[in-house]
C-alpha positions as CSV (number, residue, x, y, z in Angstrom):
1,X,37.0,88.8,11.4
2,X,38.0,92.6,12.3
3,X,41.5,93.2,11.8
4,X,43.0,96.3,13.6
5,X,44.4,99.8,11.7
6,X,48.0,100.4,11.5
7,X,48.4,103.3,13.5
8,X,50.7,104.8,11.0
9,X,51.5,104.2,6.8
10,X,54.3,102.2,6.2
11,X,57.1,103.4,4.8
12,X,56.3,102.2,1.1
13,X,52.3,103.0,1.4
14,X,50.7,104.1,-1.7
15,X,49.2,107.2,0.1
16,X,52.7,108.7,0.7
17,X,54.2,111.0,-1.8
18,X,57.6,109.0,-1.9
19,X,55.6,105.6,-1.4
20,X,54.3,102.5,-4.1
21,X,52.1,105.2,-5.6
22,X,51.5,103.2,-8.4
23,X,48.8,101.5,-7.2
24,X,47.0,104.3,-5.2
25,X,44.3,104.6,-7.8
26,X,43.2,100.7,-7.7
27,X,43.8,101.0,-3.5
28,X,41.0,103.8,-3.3
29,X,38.7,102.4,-5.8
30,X,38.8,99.2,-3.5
31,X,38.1,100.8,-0.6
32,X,35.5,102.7,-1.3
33,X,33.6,99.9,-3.2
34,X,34.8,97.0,-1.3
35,X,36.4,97.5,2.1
36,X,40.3,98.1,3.6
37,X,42.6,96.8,2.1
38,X,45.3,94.7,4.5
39,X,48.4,96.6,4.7
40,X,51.7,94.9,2.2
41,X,53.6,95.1,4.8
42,X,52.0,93.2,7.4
43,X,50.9,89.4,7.6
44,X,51.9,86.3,5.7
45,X,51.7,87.5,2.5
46,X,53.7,90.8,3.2
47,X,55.8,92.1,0.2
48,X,58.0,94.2,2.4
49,X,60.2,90.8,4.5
50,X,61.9,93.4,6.6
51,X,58.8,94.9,8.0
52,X,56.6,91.8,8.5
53,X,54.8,92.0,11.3
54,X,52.8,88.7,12.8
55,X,49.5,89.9,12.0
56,X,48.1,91.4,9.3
57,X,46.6,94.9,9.7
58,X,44.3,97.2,7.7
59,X,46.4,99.7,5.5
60,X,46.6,103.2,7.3
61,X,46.5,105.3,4.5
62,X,43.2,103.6,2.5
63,X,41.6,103.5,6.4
64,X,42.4,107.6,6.1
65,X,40.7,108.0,2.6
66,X,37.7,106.3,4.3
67,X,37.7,108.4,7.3
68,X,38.0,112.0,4.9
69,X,34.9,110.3,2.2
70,X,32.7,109.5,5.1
71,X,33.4,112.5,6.8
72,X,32.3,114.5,3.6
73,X,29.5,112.5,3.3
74,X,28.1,113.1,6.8
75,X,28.4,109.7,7.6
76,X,30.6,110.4,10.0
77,X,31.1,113.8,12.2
78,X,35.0,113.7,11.5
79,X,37.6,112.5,9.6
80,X,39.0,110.7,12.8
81,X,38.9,107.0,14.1
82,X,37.5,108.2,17.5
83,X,34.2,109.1,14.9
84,X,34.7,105.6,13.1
85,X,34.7,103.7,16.3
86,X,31.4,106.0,17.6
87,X,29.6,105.0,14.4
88,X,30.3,101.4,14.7
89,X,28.9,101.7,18.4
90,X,25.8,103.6,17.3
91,X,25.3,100.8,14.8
92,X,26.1,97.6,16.7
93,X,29.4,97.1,15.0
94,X,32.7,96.0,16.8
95,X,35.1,98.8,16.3
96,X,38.4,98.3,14.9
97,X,41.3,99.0,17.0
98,X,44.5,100.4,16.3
99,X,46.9,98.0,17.5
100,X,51.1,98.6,17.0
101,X,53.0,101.0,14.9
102,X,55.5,99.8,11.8
């Protein structure tokens, strides 16, 4: 199942300076080894009650460390989701939508 991007970080995201940045290390191993990780604040299991949305999302700001180490890599021709979604066409994939803001 492909679960859409938050269009923005979340207030608490470990990839803002004044966010949960204790656990950016661990959220960038993940997803370059293993895939996106779902946003906390999103879902059933959110952390953040306040901010819960219904469905869960991708985090924003380990989707953005993807875009930037792909990009490097030349897997991608920018840093952007318009590239991500153009590589996922050019390999058969589904693309992952951005769907709401927090």
């Amino acid at each position: 199942m492909r679960l859409p991007v938050n269009a923005q970080m979340c207030p608490t995201c470990p990839f803002r300076d004044d966010g949960w940045t204790e656990v950016r290390e661990l959220l960038v191993r993940r997803t370059l080894t293993e895939g996106s990780p779902i946003c906390h604040s999103t879902g059933k299991g959110a952390l953040v009650r306040k901010r819960r949305q219904g469905k869960a999302r991708l985090c924003r700001g380990a989707r953005d460390v993807a875009l930037r180490y792909f990009a490097a890599t030349g897997f991608l021709d920018a840093p952007t989701d318009t590239a991500w979604e153009a590589k996922c066409q050019e390999l058969g994939m589904q693309g992952v939508s951005q769907e709401g803001q927090l």
